[in-house]
N, C-alpha and C positions, 0 to 999 in steps of 0.2 A: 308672685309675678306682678309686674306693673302693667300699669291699663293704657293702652295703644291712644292716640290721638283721633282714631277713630272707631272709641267705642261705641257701640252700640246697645240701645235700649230694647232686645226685642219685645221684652211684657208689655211695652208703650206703644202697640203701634198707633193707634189715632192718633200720633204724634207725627208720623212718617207722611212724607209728599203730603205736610197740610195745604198748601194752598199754592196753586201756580203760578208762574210768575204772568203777569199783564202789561202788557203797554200804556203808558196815558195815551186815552182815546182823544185826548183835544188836540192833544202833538201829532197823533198817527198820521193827520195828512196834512202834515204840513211839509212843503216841498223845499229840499235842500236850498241852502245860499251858504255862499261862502263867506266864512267869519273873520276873509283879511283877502291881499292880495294875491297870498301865498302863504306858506308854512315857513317861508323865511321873513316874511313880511311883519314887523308889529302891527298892531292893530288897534284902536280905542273898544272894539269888542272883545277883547279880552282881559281890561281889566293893568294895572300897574305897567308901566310902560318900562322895558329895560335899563338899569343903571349899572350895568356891567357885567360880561362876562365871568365865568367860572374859572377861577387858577385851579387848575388839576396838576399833579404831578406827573414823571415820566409817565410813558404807557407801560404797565405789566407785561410780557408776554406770556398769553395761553399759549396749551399743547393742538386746541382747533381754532381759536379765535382771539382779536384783544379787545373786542368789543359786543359786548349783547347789549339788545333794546328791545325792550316785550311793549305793543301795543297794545291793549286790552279793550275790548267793544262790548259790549252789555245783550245776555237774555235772550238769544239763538239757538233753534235748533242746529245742529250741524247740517243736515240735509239741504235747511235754508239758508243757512249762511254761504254753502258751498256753492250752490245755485245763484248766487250774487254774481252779476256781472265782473264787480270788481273782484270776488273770489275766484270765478272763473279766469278770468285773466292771470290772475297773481299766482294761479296753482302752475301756470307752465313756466314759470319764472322761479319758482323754488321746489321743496318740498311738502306734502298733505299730508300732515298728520291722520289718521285716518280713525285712529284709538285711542285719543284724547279727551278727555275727562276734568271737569270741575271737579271738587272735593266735598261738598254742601250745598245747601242753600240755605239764603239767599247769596245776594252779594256782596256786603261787608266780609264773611267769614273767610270768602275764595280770595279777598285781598290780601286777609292778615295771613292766611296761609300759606300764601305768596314768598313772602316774608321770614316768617318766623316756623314756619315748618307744621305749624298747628293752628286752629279758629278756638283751642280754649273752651271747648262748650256754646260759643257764640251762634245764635240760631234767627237772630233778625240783624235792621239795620241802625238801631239804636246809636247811641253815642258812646264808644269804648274805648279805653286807653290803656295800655301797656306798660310796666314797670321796667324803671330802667334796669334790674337786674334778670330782664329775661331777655334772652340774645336774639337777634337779628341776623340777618345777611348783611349786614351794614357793618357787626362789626366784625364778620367772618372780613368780609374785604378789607375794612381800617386795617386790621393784622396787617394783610400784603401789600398796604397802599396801592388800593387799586380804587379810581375816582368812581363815585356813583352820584343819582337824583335822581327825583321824581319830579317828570313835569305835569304840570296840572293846569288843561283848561281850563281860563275865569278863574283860577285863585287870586285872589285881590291882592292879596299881598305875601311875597317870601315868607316861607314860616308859621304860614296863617292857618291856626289849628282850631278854627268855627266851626261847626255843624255841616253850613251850608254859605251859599251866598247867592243872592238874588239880585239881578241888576233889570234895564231897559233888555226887552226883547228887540237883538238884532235884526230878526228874518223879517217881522211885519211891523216892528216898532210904537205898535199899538198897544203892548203891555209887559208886564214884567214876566221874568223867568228863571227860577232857580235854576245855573247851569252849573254850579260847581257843589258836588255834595262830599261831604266826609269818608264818606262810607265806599267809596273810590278810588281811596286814597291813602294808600298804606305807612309813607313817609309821617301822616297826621298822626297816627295812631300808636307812634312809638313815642311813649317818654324819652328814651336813650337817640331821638330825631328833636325832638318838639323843646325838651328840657335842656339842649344844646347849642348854646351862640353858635357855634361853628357848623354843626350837621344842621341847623333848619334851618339856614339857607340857602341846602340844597333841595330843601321842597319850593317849589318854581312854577311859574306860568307859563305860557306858550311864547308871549312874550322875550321872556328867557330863553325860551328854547329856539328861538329865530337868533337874537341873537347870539346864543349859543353855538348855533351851524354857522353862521357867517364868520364868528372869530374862531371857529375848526376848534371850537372846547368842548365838544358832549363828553359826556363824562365816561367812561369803560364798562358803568354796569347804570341801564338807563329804561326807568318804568317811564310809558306815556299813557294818561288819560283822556279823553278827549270827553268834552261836556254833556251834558245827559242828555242833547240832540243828535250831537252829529255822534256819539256811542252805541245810538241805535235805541237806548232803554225808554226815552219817552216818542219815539217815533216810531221806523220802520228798519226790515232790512236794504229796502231801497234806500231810505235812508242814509243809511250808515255807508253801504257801497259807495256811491256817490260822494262822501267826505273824504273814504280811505281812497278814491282817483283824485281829488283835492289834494290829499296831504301827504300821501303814503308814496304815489306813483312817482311826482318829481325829488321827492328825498332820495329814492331811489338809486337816482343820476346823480348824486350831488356826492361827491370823493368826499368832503367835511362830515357827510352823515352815516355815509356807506360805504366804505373801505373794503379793498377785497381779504380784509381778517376783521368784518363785522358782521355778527350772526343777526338778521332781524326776526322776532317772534310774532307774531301777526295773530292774536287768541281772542277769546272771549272769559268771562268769568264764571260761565254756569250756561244749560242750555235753559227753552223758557218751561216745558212743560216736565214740571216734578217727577210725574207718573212714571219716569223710566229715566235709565242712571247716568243722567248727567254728561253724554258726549257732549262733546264743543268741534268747532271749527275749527283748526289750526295752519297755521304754513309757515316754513321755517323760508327765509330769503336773503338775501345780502351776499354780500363776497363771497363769506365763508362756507356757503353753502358747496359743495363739491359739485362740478363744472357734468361731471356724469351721472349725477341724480337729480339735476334742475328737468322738472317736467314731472317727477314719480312721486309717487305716494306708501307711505311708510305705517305698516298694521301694526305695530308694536302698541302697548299699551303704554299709555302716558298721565299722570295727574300734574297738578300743577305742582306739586311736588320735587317733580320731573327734573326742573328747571332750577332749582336750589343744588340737587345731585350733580347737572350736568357744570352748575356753575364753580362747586368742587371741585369737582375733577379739572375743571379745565385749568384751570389756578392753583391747585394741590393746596385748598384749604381746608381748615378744621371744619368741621360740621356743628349742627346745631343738637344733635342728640335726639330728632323728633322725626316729622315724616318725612325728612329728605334722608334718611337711613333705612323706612322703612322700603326691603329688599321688592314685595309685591309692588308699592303704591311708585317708585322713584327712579323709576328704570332713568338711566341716562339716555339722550337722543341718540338715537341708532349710530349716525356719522361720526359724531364724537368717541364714543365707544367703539367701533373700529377701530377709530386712527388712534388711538389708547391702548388699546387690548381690552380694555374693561367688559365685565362677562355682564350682559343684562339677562333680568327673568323671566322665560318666557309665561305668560298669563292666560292662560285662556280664559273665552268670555265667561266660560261657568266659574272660574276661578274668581272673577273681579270686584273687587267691594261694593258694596250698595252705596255710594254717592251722592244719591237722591235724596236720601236722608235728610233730616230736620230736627231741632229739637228735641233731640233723644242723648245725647252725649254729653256726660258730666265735666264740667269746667271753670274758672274763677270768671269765665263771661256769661255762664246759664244764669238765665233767670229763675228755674224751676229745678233745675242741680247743682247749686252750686255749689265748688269747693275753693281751696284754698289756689295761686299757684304754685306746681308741682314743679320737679326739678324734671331737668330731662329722660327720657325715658328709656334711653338709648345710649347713656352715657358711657356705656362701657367699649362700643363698638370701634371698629376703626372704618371711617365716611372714603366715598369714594374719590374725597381727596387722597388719599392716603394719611392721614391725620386722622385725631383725637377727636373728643366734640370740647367744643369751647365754653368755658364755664365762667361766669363773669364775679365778682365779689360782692355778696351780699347774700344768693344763693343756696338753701339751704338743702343739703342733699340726700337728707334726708327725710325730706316732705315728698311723698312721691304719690301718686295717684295706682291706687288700689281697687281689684272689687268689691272690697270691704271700704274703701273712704266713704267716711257719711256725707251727706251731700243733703243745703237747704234749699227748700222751694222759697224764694226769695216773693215770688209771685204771689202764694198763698197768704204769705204773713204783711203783705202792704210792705214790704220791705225797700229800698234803694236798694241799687245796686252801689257796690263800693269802686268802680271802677265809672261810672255814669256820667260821670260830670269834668268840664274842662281844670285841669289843676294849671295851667297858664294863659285863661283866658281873663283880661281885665272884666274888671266890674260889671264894666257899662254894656259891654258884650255878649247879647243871647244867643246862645249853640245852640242849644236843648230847651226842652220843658221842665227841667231840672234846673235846680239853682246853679250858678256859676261860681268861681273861687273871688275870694276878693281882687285886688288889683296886684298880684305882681306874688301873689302866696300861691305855695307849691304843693301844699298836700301830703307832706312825707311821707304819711301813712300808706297812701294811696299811690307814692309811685314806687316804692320798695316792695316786694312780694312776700310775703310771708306771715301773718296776720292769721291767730290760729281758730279757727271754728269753735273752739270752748266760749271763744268770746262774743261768739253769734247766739249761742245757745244760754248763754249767760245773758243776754239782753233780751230773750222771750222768742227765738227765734227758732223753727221748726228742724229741728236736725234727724232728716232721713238715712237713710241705709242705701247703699248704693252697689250692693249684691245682685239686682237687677241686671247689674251692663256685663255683655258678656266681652270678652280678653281676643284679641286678637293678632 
């Protein structure tokens, strides 16, 4: 039996809800301003100014929508996020998710899982990168030519796959401010995004993204992050409220953003306090939403998972063989699955995986378990596309993650991590506290998957036993 995406360490718990998430207390009060004149507005606070709209091809047609857009806001509990003015408003305009769920913590992992169906072992916010022969939802869509991007508040530039970036503090102009971080930013953290003239650039600024609504090009499957103030993670939830009536309210009105076959996701990444399993805020809004459940709120249970499944189906694409297959964690959105037939599982709370989790799950991103990457694990299934899972060439498939896979503590032995450091960032360019690739050098080793642990253990390096994690 292969070991799930979210295995679990029980012999480890001191590992479990180490440490919860916090706001920066110098940010907490500092009180909204808006970072342009609009959301269709460019702006000089945000960095590279537009030189051109997005050529997407026809639109696809889905079976409930021809366009999703997931917002993402940082470190809420649901209770408080719900309690936001501007959630309160926005609950009678759409749907409330009411059993929705991050997948981990922190926040880096609930991106990549966004994503790629799995966080890999990944258990902080470190700097990680992904081989082009592990699949994406990126190219579950190339399949169907269906247009995607990721916009990204304060990314300096298309494509720009740094750590972070720090500019002039807009609100009081008095000092600088990291507003744009990696770990945010899911489009950064694929090789098969970042290692592509064509895919990186559609990792974009907001910039872009104005310009984008005004020439009517958002793309059909469309992540937006908004920068680590107006996100809520180094502020408030007042905060944050106050940005999404900024940004969120007049996009709303605007036929270029929201079409009545545009589903919008309105989420967070994780809630703040560990201790207990990770609900989030949710609300589903846009055209697509159905005209007789604008107002209600929907108990099903949802991971971010969720939204990989529902994006399947709606599209009849192949899957990615990981957690958007699995049946407990991927339920499709209630509406969709209706107007589908598609049968969801019902979960109850005693049913639902421990999601709070940290640190305990073996993967090619653990620092303290690590293994090799695994092929998928679910390959054999058929996704609620009604399709295969998609398997890219390089892949070997018969590397698969076991209770028996040994697994190093990379931590213990001073070791790097093999995935750590930028393989396209020039020289001159600090990401990390890790050394950088030279100027224009790729890393091959580093962005192909399969690199076999004899070779860790052949270099002095600790190879454990990974009997520990129990199967799920």
């Amino acid at each position: 039996m292969q070991l799930s995406h979210l295995a679990l360490a029980a012999a480890v718990p001191a590992l479990v809800a180490a440490v919860p998430a916090k706001r920066d207390t110098i940010a907490s009060g500092l009180i909204f301003a808006p970072p342009s004149d609009g959301p269709t507005v460019q702006s000089v606070n945000g960095n590279g100014m537009n030189n051109g709209t997005l050529k997407n091809g026809p639109t696809v047609t889905g079976k409930a929508f021809d366009r999703i857009i997931q917002i993402w806001l940082e470190n809420t509990d649901a209770a408080t996020a719900f309690s936001t003015p501007a959630f309160m408003d926005l609950a009678k305009q759409g749907i409330s998710l009411t059993s929705s769920y991050g997948v981990t913590h922190p926040s880096e992992p609930n991106y990549l899982a966004a994503v790629t169906g799995d966080f890999f072992g990944l258990a902080d916010d470190s700097f990680n990168h992904v081989p082009t022969n592990i699949t994406s939802v990126f190219d579950l869509l190339d399949e169907k030519a269906i247009s995607w991007t990721c916009y990204q508040e304060n990314l300096p530039t298309d494509g720009y796959t740094g750590f972070n970036y720090t500019q002039k503090a807009y609100i009081n102009g008095s000092a600088t401010w990291t507003y744009y971080v990696r770990k945010h930013n899911p489009c950064a953290m694929l090789d098969g995004v970042s290692g592509n003239a064509t895919r990186r650039e559609r990792n974009r600024n907001f910039n872009d993204l104005a310009a984008d609504v005004n020439g009517n090009a958002v793309p059909q499957w469309t992540f937006i992050t908004p920068n680590m103030v107006n996100d809520g993670h180094d502020t408030s939830p007042a905060f944050l409220s106050n940005w999404t009536d900024f940004f969120l309210v007049p996009l709303l009105n605007n036929t270029n953003f929201n079409t009545n076959r545009t589903l919008i996701v309105l989420t967070f990444d994780e809630d703040e306090d560990y201790t207990v399993n990770n609900r989030i805020a949710t609300i589903l809004l846009g055209g697509a939403v159905p005209k007789e459940l604008v107002g209600t709120s929907d108990p099903t249970y949802y991971t971010h998972y969720s939204l990989l499944s529902t994006v399947e189906l709606n599209w009849g694409l192949k899957h990615l063989g990981r957690g958007d297959v699995n049946k407990t964690m991927a339920n499709v959105l209630s509406f969709v699955a209706e107007k589908t037939g598609y049968q969801n599982m019902n979960v109850s709370e005693a049913d639902r995986p421990q999601t709070n989790l940290t640190g305990v799950a073996p993967g090619p991103l653990s620092a303290t378990y690590y293994t090799n990457f695994y092929a998928p694990p679910n390959a054999n299934v058929t996704g609620p596309g009604g399709q295969g899972v998609l398997i890219l060439p390089g892949m070997n498939m018969s590397q698969i993650l076991t209770a028996n896979t040994p697994t190093v503590n990379l931590t213990a032995t001073g070791a790097k991590r093999p995935y750590g450091t930028d393989p396209y960032a020039p020289a001159s360019t600090s990401t990390t506290a890790a050394t950088s690739s030279p100027s224009g050098a790729a890393a091959p080793s580093l962005r192909v998957a399969g690199a076999g642990l004899g070779s860790l253990a052949a270099a002095g390096l600790a190879v454990v036993g990974a009997a520990m994690f129990t199967l799920l």
